[in-house]
ROFIGU-202456 format. One record per residue (C-alpha): residue in one letter; x, y, z. Coordinates in steps of 0.05 Angstrom, whole numbers, padded with zeros to 5 digits, always signed. Layout:
<pts>
AXYZ;...
</pts>
This chain:
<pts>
X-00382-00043-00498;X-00357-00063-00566;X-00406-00123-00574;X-00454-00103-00525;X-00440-00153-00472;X-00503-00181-00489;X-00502-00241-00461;X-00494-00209-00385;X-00551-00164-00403;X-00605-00203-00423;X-00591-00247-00374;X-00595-00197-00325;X-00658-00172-00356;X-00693-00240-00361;X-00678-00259-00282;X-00702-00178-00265;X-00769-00187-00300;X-00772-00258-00271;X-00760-00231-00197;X-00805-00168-00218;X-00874-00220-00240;X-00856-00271-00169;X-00835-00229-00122;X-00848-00148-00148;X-00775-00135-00148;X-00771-00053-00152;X-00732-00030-00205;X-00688+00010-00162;X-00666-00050-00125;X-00646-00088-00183;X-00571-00078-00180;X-00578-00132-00115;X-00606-00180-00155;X-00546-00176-00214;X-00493-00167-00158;X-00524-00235-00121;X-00526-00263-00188;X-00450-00247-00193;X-00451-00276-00125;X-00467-00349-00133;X-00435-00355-00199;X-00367-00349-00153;X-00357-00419-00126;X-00392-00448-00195;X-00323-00410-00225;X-00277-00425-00185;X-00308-00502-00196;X-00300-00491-00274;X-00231-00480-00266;X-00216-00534-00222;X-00244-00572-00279;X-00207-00545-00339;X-00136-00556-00284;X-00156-00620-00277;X-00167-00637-00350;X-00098-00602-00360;X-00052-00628-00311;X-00096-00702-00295;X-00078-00683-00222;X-00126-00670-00167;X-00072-00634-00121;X-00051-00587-00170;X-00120-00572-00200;X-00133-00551-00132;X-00077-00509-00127;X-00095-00478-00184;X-00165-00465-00164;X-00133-00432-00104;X-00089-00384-00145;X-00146-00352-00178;X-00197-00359-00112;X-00145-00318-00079;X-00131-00270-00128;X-00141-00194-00093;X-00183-00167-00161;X-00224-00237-00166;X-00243-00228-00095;X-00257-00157-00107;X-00304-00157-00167;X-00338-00229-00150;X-00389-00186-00101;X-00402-00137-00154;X-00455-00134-00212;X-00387-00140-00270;X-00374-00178-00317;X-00313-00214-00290;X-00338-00280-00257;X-00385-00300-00304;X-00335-00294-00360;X-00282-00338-00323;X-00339-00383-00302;X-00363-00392-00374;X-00293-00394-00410;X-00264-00438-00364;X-00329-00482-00379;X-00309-00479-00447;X-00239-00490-00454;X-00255-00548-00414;X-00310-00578-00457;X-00263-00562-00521;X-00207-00596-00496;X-00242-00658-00472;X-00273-00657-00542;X-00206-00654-00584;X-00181-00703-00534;X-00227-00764-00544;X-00233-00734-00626;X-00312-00724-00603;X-00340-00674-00649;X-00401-00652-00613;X-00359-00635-00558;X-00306-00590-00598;X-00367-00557-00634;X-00401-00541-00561;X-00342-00513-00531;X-00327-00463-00588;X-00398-00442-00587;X-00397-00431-00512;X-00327-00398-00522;X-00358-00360-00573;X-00411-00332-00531;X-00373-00317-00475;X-00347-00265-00516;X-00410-00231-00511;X-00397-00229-00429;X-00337-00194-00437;X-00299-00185-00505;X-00216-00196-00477;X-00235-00279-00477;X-00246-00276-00550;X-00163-00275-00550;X-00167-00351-00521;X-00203-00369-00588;X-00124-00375-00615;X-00138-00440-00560;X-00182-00475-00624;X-00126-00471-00670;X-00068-00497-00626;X-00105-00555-00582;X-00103-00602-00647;X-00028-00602-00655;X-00024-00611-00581;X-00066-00677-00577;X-00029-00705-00642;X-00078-00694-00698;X-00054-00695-00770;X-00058-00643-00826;X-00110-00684-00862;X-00169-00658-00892;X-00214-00685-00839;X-00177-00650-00784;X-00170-00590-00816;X-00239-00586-00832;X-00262-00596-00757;X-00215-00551-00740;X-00247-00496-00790;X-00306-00508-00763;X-00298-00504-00695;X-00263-00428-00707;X-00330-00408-00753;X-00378-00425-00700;X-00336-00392-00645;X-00343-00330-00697;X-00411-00337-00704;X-00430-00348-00636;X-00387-00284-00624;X-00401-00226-00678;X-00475-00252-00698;X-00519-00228-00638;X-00482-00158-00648;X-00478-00164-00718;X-00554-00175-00715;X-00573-00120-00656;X-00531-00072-00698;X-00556-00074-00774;X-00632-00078-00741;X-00614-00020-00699;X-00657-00044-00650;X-00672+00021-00603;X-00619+00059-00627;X-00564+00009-00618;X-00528+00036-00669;X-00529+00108-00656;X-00507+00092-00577;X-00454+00043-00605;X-00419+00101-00644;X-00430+00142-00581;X-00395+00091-00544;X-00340+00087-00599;X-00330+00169-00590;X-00323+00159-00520;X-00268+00108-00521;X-00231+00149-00566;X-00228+00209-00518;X-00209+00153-00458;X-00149+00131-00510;X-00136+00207-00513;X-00123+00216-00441;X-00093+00150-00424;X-00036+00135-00500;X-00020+00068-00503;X+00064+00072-00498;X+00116+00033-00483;X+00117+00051-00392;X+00051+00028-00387;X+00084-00032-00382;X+00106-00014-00309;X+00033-00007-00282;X+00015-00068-00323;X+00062-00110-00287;X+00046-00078-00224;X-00029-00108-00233;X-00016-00167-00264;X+00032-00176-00204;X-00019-00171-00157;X-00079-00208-00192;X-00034-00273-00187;X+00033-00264-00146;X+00051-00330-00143;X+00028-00349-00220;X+00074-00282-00242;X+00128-00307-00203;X+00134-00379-00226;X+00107-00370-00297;X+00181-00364-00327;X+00212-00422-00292;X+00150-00466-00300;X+00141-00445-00378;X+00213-00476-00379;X+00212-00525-00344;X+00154-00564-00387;X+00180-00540-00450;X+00248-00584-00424;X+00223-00642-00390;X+00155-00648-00445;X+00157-00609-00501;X+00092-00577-00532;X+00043-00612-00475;X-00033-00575-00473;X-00013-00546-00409;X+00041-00509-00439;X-00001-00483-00502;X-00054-00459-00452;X-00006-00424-00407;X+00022-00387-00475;X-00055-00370-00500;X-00069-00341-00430;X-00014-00296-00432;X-00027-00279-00493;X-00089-00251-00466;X-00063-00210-00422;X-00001-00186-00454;X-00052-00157-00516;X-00089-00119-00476;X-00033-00079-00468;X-00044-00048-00537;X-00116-00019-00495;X-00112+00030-00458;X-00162+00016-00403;X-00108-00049-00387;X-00067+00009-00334;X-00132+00036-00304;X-00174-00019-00291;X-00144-00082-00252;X-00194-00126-00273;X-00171-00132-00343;X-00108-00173-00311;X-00164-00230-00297;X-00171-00249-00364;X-00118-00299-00371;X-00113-00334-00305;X-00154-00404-00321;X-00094-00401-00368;X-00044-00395-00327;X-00062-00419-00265;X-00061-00507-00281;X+00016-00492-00313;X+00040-00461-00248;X+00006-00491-00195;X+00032-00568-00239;X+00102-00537-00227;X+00097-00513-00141;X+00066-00583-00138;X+00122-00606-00173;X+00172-00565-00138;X+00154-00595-00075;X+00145-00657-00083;X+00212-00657-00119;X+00252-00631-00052;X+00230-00703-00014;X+00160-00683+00008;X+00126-00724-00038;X+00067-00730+00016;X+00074-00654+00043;X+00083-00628-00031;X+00006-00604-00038;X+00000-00576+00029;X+00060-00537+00023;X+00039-00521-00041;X-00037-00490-00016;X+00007-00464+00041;X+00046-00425-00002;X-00010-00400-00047;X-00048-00381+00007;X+00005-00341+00049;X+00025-00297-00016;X-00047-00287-00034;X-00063-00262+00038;X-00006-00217+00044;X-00015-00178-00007;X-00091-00181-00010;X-00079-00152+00056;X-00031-00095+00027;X-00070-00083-00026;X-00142-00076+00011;X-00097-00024+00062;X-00088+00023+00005;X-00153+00011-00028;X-00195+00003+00027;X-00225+00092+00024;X-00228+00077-00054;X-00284+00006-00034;X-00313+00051+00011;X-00325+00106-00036;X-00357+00056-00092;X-00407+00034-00040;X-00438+00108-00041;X-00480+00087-00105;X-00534+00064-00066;X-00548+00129-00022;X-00536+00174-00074;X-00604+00170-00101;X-00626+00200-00042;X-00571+00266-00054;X-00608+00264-00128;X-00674+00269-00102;X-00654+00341-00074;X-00638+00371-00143;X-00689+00396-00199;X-00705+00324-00240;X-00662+00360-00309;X-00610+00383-00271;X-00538+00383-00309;X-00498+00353-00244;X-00417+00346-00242;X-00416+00285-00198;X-00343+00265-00198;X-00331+00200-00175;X-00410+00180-00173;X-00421+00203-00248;X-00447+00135-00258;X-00495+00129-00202;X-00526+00194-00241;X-00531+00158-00305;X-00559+00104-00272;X-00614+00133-00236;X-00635+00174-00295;X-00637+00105-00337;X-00684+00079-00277;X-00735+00138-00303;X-00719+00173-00224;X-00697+00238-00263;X-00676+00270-00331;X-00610+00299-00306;X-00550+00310-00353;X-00475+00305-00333;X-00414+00339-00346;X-00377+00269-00331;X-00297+00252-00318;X-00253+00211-00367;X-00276+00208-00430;X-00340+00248-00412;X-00290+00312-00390;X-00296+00369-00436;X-00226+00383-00410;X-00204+00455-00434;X-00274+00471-00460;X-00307+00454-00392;X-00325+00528-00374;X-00350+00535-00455;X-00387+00480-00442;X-00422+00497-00377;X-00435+00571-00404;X-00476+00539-00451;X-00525+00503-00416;X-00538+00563-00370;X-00550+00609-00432;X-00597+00542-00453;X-00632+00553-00381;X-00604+00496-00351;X-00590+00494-00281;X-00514+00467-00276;X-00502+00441-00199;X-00425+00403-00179;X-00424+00358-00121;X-00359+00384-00074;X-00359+00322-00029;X-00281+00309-00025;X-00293+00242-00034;X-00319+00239-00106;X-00260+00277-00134;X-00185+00260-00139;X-00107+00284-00146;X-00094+00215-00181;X-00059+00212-00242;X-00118+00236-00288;X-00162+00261-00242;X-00122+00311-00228;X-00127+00356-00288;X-00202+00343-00274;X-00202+00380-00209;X-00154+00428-00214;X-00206+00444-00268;X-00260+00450-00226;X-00222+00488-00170;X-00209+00539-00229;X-00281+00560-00230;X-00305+00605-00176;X-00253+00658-00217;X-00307+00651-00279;X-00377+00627-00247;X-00420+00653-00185;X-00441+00587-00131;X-00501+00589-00095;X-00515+00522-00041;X-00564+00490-00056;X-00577+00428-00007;X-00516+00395+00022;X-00455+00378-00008;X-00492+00410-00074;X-00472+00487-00104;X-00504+00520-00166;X-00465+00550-00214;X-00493+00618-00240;X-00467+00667-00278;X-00420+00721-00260;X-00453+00781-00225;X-00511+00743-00206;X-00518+00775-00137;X-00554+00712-00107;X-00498+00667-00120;X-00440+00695-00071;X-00432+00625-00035;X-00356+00593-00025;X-00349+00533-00043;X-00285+00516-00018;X-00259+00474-00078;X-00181+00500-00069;X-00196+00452-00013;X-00192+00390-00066;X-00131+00409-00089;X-00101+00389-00018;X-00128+00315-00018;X-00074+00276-00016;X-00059+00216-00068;X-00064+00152-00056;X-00009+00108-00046;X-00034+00058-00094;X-00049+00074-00168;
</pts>
């Protein structure tokens, strides 16, 4: 990604060859060990931002109404059982904001230093938590420090070691190069640019980024106005209110990327933000109405009612599109059937063929979707590797290929292409392309059918 992720990596790579030397962990199976990894990191971050509620709002009940609001989140749920990014950057950044503000707090300067260096490297987990760094530069004027030159000066240096700790290690992989970093970071670069081509940034993107943001945190989107207002009223500029700001600032800058309206995770990135602020006000709220002793259970009550019902919604519409992501794992097996540098147009599994080949289990090549689709230059591009001698197979399993927004173009595409190329079957859901007039290749492979999959009511 655009610094690597490094820090996910290599520690990923350290416990594989760890689990390789005790226990002869085959590489093929090593996906388990990062998505158990993911695993038990879960409570640990749900713990951390307890912690940093706690710190915020000095009360147990609402720090634990908090922790609720992002345990219960539909994506958090979602991506804590997979090998991503998500948990252990909300575990480690909620670490850190924690040991930063405890540190600016008590005016103890190892502690400000350590949490801008762990805020710093959590960058280098996932790159979106490098907005909360604006966190260094307005916790000072929240816990009363002075423009003196002492203050200032901590304050300069806790925002050059949270640089450091965040540009160096790619800063260092990439003028080394080491194993072609460079060259695959460009690649990378190219490849976001053609994502950014199909998917502008404009102003109605706004509509599906609510939608997700809506259902990451129901209850935090729906109180964040009146309890943003309410604490600017009754305290002024508190911590918990500059925290709640920086975290939406998080989110609300992604919107400038385009990936924010494709991929629901990204609305993660700002909940240990968010969360203390709002879950301080339903406490509040209810306690207020002459249930001071009620208050917190009514609160958890409420959280956890929302948070089911539209978990619930949400997993009804999704639950073909879960299903579908689990195929990774047998699809080695659907590899293992085609020649080992075999050009494959895998749809929906794309990845699983990238993966596998980076396993050593095969040389293949793809003709990928999103920013890997040749779009209008797709039969160019497939004429070419057959007058190279490649063999060029597509997968027509319905379920890897979609009438969704910007899949569509994809397989109306690829629907288009008995009228210019010959299919042979090869082995089960597999066809061959060859070209026209080849007199072996008369095979139908029914892709108009693709074309009649319904969409899905959730986007």
């Amino acid at each position: 990604m655009l610094f690597g992720r490094m820090l996910f990596i290599f520690t990923n790579h350290a416990a594989y060859r760890v689990a390789r030397g005790l226990f002869g962990l085959q590489t093929e199976h090593a996906y388990l060990l990062f998505k158990y990894m993911v695993i038990a990191q879960t409570p640990f971050a749900v713990a951390a931002c307890w912690t940093l509620a706690r710190e915020l709002t000095g009360s147990l009940r609402a720090a634990t109404v908090a922790a609720f609001m992002l345990a219960l989140s539909p994506f958090f749920i979602v991506y804590s059982g997979q090998a991503m990014t998500e948990t252990p950057s909300l575990l480690l950044v909620s670490a850190a904001l924690a040991m930063h503000l405890r540190g600016v707090r008590a005016r103890k300067i190892w502690q400000v230093m350590l949490g801008a260096a762990l805020l710093g490297l959590c960058v280098n987990v996932r790159e979106p938590v490098g907005f909360f760094g604006l966190w260094l530069v307005l916790a000072p004027t929240c816990y009363g420090w002075k423009l003196k030159r002492r203050e200032l000066l901590l304050t300069a240096a806790s925002s050059a070691i949270f640089l450091v700790c965040a540009l160096a290690p790619f800063a260092v992989w990439w003028l080394a190069d080491v194993g072609g970093y460079r060259q695959a970071w460009y690649g990378w670069v190219a490849s976001m640019r053609a994502e950014s081509a199909l998917h502008p940034v404009r102003l109605r993107n706004l509509v599906p980024f609510s939608q997700l943001f809506l259902i990451a945190a129901p209850v935090t989107v729906v109180l964040l106005p009146f309890a943003l207002r309410r604490e600017w009223r009754a305290r002024g500029w508190t911590p918990l209110l500059a925290m709640a700001l920086v975290g939406l600032f998080c989110n609300l800058v992604l919107l400038a990327n385009y990936s924010t309206v494709i991929n629901a995770r990204y609305q993660l990135t700002g909940l240990p933000g968010l969360v203390p602020l709002c879950a301080a006000y339903l406490v509040e709220r209810w306690t207020t109405r002459g249930r001071s002793r009620r208050g917190f259970v009514y609160a958890c009550a409420t959280v956890i009612a929302v948070s089911v019902l539209i978990g619930s919604l949400v997993y009804g519409f999704t639950r073909q599109t879960i299903a579908n992501h689990g195929m990774t794992k047998e699809y080695r097996a659907r590899l293992a059937r085609l020649p080992p540098d075999a050009v494959v147009m895998a749809g929906g599994q794309t990845v699983s063929v990238n993966y596998y080949r980076g396993l050593g289990f095969g040389r293949w090549d793809v003709i990928g979707t999103g920013g890997g689709w040749p779009g209008a230059r797709l039969t160019h591009q497939i004429e070419w590797h057959l007058q190279q001698g490649h063999r060029v197979f597509v997968d027509v399993d319905p379920r890897l290929w979609s009438m969704d927004t910007w899949h569509e173009a994809e397989t109306r595409a690829l629907a288009d292409l008995p009228a210019r190329f010959g299919f042979r079957h090869h082995a089960a859901t597999f066809y061959e392309l060859r070209p026209p007039g080849d007199e072996t290749a008369d095979d139908d492979p029914n892709l108009c059918i693709l074309l009649n999959k319904p969409r899905s009511r959730f986007k």
